[in-house]
KELOKE-577815 format. One record per residue (C-alpha): x, y, z; residue number from 1. Coordinates in steps of 0.02 Angstrom, whole numbers, plus 32768, in hexadecimal, padded with zeros to 4 digits. Example, Ala and Ser with C-alpha at 12.3 -4.5 7.8 and 13.67 -1.06 7.14 Angstrom:
{site {8267,7F1F,8186},1}
{site {82AC,7FCB,8165},2}
END
This chain:
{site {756E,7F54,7C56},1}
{site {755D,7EBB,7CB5},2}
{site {74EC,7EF8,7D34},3}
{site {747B,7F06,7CA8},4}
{site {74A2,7E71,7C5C},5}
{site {7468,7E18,7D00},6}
{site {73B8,7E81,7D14},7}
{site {738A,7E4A,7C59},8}
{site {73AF,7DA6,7C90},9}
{site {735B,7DAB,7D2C},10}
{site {72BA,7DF7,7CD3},11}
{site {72B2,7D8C,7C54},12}
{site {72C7,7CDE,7CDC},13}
{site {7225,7D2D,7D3D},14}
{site {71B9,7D3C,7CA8},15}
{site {71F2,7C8D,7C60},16}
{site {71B4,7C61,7D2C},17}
{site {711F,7CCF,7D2C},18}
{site {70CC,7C64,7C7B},19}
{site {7110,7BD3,7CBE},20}
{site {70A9,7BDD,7D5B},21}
{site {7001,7C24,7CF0},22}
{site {6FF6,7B86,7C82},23}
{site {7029,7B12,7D18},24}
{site {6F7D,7ABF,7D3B},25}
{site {6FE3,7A3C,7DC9},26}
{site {6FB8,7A1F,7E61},27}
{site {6FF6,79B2,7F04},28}
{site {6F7C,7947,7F60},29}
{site {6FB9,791D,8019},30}
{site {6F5C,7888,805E},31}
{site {6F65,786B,8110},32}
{site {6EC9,7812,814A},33}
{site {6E5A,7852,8189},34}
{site {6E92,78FC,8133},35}
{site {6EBE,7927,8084},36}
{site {6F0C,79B8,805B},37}
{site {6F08,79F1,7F8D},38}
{site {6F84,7A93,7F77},39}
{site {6FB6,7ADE,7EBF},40}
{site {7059,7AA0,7E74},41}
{site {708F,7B52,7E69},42}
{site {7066,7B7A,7F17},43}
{site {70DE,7AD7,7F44},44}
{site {7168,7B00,7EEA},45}
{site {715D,7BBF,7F36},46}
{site {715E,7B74,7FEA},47}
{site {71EA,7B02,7FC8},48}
{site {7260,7B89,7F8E},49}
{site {7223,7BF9,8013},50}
{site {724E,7B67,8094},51}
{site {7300,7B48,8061},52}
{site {731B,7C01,806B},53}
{site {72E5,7C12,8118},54}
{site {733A,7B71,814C},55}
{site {73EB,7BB1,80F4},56}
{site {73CF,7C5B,8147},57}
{site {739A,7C07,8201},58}
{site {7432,7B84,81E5},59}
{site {74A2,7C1B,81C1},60}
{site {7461,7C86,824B},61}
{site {7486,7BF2,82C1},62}
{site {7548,7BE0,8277},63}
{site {7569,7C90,8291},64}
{site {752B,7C96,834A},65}
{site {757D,7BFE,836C},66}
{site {7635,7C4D,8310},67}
{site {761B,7CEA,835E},68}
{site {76A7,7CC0,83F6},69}
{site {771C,7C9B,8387},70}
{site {770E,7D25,830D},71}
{site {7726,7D9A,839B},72}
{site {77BB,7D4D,83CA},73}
{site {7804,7D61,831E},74}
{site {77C8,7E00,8311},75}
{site {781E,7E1F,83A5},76}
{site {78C2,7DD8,836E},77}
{site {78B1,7E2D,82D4},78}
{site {78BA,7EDB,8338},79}
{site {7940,7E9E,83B8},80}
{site {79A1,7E71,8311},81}
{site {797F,7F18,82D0},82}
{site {79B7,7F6F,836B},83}
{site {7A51,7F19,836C},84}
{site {7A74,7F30,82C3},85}
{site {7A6C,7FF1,82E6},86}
{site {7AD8,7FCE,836C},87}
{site {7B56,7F8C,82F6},88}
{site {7B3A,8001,8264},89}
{site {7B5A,8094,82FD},90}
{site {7BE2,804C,8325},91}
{site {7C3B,8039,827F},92}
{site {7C22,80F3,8265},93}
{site {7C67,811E,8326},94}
{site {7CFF,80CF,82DE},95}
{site {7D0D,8121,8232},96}
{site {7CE7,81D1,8284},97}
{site {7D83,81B3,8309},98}
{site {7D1A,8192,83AC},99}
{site {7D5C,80F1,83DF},100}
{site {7D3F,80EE,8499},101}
{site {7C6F,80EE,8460},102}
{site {7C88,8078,83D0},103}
{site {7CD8,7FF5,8446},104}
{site {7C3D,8011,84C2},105}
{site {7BD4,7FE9,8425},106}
{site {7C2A,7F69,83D6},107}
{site {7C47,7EF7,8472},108}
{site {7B74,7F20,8484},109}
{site {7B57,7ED7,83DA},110}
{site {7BD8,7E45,8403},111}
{site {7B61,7E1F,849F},112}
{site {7AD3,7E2C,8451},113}
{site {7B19,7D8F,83CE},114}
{site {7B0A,7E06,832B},115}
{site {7B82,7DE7,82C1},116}
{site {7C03,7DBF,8342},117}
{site {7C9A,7DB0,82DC},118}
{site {7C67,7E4B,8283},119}
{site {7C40,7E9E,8333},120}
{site {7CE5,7E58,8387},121}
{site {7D64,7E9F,82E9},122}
{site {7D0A,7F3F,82F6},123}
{site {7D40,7F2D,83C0},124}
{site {7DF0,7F01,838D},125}
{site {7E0B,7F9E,832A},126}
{site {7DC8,801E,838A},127}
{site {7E21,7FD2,841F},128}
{site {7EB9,7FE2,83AE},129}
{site {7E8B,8085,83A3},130}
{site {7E91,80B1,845A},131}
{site {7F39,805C,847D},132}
{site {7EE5,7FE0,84E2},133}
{site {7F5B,7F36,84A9},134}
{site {7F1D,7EB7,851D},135}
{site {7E5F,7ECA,84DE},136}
{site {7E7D,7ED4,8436},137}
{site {7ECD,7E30,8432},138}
{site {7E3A,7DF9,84AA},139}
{site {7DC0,7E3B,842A},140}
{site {7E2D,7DEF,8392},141}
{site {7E2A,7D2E,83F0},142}
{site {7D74,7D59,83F8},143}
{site {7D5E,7D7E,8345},144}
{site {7DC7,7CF1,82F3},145}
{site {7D50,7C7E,836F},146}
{site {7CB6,7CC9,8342},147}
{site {7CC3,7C9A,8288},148}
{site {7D4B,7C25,8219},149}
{site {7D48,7CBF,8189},150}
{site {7D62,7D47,81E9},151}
{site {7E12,7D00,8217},152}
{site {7E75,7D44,81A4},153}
{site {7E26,7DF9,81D8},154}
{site {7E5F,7DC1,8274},155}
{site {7F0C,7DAE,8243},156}
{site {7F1B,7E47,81E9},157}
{site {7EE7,7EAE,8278},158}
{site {7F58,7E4B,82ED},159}
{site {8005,7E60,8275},160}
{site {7FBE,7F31,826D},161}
{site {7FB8,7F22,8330},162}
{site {8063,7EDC,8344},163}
{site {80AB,7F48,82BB},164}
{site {806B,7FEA,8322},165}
{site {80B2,7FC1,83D4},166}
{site {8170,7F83,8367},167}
{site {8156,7ED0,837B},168}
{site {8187,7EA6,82C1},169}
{site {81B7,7E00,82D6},170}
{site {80FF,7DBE,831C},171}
{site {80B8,7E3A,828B},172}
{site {8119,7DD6,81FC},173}
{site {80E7,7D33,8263},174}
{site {802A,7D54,825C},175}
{site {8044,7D91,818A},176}
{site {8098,7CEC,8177},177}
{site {801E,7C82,81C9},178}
{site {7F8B,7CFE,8166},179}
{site {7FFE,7CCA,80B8},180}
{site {7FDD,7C11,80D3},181}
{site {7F2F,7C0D,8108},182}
{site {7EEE,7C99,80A4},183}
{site {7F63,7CD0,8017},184}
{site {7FAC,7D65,800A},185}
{site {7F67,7E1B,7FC4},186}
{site {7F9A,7EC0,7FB8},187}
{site {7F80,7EFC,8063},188}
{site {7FC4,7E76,80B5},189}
{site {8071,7E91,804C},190}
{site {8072,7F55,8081},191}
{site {8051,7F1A,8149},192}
{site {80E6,7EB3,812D},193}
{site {8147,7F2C,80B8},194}
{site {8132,7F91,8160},195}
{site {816C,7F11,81D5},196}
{site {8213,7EFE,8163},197}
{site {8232,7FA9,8179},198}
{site {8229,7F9D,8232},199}
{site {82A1,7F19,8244},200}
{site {8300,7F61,81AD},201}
{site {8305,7EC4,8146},202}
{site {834A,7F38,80AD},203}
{site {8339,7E8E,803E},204}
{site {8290,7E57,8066},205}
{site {8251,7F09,8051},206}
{site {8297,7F1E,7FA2},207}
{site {824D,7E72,7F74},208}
{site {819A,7EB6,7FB5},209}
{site {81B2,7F5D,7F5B},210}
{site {81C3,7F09,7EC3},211}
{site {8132,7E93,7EE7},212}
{site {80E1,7F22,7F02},213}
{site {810E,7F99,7E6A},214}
{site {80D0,7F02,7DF1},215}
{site {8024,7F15,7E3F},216}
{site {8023,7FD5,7E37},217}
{site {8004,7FD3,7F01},218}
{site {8074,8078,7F19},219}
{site {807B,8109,7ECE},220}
{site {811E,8114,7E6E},221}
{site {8179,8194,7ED0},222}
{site {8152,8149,7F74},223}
{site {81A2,80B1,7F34},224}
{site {823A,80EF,7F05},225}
{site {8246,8150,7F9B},226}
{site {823C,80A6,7FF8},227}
{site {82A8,805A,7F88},228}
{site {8321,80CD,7F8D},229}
{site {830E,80D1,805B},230}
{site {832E,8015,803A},231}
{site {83D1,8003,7FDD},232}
{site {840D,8093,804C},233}
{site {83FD,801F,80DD},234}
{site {843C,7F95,808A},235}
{site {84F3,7FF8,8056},236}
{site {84E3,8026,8112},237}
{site {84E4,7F7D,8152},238}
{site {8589,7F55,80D1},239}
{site {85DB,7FF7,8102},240}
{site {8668,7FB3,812F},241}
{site {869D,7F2D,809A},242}
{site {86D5,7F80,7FFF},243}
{site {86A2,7EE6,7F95},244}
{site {8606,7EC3,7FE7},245}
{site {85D7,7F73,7FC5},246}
{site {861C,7F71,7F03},247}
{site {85BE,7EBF,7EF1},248}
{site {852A,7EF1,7F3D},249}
{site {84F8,7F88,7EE2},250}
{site {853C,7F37,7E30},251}
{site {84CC,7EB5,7E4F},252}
{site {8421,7F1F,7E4A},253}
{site {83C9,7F4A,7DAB},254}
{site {83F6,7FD6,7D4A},255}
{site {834D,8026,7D6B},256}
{site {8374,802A,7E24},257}
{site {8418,8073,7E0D},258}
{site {83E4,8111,7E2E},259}
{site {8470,81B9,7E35},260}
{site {845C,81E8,7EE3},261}
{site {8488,811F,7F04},262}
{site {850A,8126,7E9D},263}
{site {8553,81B2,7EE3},264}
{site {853E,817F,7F98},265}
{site {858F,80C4,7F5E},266}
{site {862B,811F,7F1A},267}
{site {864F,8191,7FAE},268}
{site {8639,80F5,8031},269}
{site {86B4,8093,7FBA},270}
{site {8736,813A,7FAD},271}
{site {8721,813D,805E},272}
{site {8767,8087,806A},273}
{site {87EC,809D,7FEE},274}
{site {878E,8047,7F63},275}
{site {87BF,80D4,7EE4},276}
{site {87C0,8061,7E5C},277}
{site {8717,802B,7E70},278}
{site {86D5,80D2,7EAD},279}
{site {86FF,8104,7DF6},280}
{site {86B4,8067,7D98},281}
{site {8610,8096,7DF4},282}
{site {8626,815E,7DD8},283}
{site {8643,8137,7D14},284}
{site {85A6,80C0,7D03},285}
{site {853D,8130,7D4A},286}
{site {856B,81D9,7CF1},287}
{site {856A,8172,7C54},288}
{site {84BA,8113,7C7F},289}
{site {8454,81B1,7CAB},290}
{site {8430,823B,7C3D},291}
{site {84BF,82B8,7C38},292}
{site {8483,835A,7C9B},293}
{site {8515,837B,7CEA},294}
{site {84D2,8402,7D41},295}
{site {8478,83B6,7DC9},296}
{site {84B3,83B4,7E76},297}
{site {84DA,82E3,7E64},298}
{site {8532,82D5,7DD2},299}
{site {85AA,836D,7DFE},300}
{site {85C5,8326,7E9D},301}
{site {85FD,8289,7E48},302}
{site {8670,82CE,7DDD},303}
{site {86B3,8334,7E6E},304}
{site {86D5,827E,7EC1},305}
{site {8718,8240,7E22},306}
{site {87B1,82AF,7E1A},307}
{site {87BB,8290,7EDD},308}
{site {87D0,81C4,7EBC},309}
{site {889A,8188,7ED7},310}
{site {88E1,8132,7E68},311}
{site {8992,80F5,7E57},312}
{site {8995,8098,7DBA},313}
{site {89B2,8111,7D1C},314}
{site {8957,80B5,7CA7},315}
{site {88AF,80CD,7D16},316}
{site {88E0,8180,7D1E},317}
{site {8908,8192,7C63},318}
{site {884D,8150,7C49},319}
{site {87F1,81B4,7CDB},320}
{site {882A,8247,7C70},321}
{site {87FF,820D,7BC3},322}
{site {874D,81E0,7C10},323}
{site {874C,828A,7C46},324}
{site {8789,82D0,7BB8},325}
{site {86EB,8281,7B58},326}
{site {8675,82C4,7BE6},327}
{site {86B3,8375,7BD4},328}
{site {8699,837D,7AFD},329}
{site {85D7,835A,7B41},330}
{site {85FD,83ED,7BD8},331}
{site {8689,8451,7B9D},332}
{site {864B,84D9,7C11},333}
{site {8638,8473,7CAB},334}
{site {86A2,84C1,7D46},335}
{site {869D,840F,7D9E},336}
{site {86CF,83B2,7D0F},337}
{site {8764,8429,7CD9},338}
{site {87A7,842D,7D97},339}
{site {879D,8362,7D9F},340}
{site {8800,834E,7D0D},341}
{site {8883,83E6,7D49},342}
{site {8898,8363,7DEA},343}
{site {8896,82C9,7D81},344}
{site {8934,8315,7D01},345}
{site {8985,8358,7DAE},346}
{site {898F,829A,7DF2},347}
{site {89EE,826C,7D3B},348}
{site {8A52,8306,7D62},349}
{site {8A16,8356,7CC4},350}
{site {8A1E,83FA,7CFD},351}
{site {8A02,846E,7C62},352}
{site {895D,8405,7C3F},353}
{site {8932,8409,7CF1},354}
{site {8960,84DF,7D00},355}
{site {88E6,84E5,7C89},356}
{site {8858,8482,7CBC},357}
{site {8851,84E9,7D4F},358}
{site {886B,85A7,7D17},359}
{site {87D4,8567,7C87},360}
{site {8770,8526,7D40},361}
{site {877E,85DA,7D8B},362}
{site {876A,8625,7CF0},363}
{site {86B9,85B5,7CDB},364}
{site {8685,85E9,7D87},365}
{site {86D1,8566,7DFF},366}
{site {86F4,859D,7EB0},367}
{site {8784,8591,7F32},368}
{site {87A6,84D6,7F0E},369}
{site {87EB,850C,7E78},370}
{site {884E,859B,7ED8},371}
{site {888C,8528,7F3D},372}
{site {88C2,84A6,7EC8},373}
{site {88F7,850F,7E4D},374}
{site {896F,8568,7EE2},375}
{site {89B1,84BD,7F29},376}
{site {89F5,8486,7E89},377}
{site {8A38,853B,7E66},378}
{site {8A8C,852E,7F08},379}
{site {8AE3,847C,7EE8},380}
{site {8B1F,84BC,7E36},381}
{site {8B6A,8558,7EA9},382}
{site {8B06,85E3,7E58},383}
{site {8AE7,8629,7F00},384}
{site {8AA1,86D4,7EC9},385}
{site {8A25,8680,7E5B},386}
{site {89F7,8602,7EDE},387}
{site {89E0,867E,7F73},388}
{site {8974,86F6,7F09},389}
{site {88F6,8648,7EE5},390}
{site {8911,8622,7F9F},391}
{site {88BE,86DD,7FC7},392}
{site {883E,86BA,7F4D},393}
{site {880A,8628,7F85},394}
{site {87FF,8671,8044},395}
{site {8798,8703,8003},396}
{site {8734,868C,7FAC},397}
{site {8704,8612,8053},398}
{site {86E8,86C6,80B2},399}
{site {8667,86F7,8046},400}
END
């Protein structure tokens, strides 16, 4: 549509110039004695416009010839650019495709070559990284962070990756806290250092970074409570040995991250240190906190341990086996349950209740443990027949 807007146009200018010229009766009358030269006014304005189009066409014609070195230079440049940039885009892909030994070659070619050094020197870094090969990748790093102001915090991430990978987790956290203050933090940064933690096993800072983490939605939610659980199981490690650092500890984390399998590994470290008392706070909490399905392998193995908990106040006793008593109108099936309380009414020497706790465990498909307890206390009331027979059956039972 607008090309033929433009040849109406066009047509309609050279007719308006073709009348124009027919009732132009001019003329121009150059006097330069002893010659005089008459010439139509048409013919005058025709040579005019036909001499300042071969003066702009000899003018440009002399430009060009005159620009022609540099524009070959350029156009040189422009290729060597080109080249280079190949080089660089070949060697981005050597390192994506695993080859790092050829994307060095390339990269450090590209580096030479001044395109996009800092780009050309972190692509260096890495696939040095790659290779193993320490001492240039921290060459190549120096190189980049020189090259170019922005590309230091690349720089720095590389260089805490670097130290993480040969164990040196101290220098990694140093360059992520020198990255924090210059650069701010971000979500890969925090999992670099979330693995530098690890590696020194700073339980503490790791749990602090998971749940930095977790509010982002960085990690998927079972690798997070994998590590978090990894975390606080270091953390009980490191208090092993101090009942109330352990009880203090674990009472002290949320009541999400009280998970069963913690609590359950918190009240055997404190039964091992003769904590009992505490052992059965934390075995109470938890089988009241989480859902009662007292068939999994935790929770069964927690009641198992609370039976197992000494005691040598009655009263605590007394209320061990009321607790229990609740637990098993949920379970009144449950072989675990009825065999903790037959233990718990044997330590209050109540020995009918406790006869009968057991025989209902064997009868609700509880193994030799409840032979065996069942014959002990048959054997301190001297019922010795009774007692030898659950003795045999709780042999046969461990033979099977």
């Amino acid at each position: 549509m607008r090309g033929i807007f433009w040849f109406l146009g066009l047509s309609f200018l050279a007719v308006a110039l073709a009348l124009l010229a027919r009732y132009n009766d001019g003329f121009v009358l150059l006097v330069l004695p002893p010659w005089r030269v008459e010439m139509s006014l048409n013919f005058v304005i025709l040579l005019l416009g036909g001499g300042f189009v071969f003066a702009y066409l000899l003018l440009r014609g002399v430009l060009f010839s005159i620009g022609l070195p540099e524009r070959a230079r350029a156009y040189r440049a422009q290729r060597q650019r080109e080249q280079v940039a190949r080089v660089l885009e070949a060697a981005i892909r050597l390192l994506f495709e695993g080859r790092y030994g050829q994307a060095l070659r390339r990269a450090e070619a590209a580096w030479q070559a001044g395109h996009a050094p800092s780009t050309a020197a972190l692509i260096a870094a890495r696939a040095a990284q790659r290779l193993r090969e320490d001492e240039k990748a921290r060459v190549w790093l120096s190189r980049a962070s020189e090259a170019a102001p922005e590309s230091a915090a690349a720089a720095l991430m590389l260089a805490a990756e670097l130290a993480i990978e040969r164990g040196d987790y101290v220098a990694a956290l140093r360059d992520l806290q020198r990255l924090q203050r210059e650069h701010g933090r971000h979500i890969a940064a925090l999992r670099l250092e979330l693995r530098a933690r690890q590696g020194l096993g700073d339980s503490e800072g790791v749990l602090k970074l998971l749940r930095q983490l977790e509010k982002r939605a960085a990690l998927p939610p079972e690798m997070a409570a994998a590590l978090r659980r990894q975390a606080h199981r270091e953390a009980l490690r490191q208090r092993q040995a101090d009942a109330a650092a352990l009880f203090g500890y674990f009472t002290a984390l949320p009541p999400a991250e009280q998970e069963p399998e913690l609590v359950l590994d918190v009240a055997r470290r404190l039964h091992a240190l003769g904590a009992g008392a505490d052992a059965a706070l934390l075995a109470e909490a938890g089988l009241e906190r989480h859902a009662w399905g007292l068939d999994t392998a935790w929770a069964t193995e927690l009641i198992t341990l609370y039976g197992e908990l000494a005691s040598h106040d009655e009263r605590a006793l007394t209320a061990r086996i009321a607790k229990a008593e609740a637990w098993l109108a949920r379970e009144p099936r449950h072989a675990a349950l009825l065999l903790t309380l037959g233990r718990l009414c044997e330590r209050l020497r109540l020995w009918g209740k406790a006869r009968s706790y057991f025989e209902a465990a064997l009868a609700h498909g509880a193994g030799s443990e409840a032979h065996l307890a069942l014959a002990r206390m048959l054997d301190h009331l001297g019922e010795t027949e009774q007692a030898n027979h659950h003795f045999r059956q709780a042999a046969e039972r461990d033979t099977l």
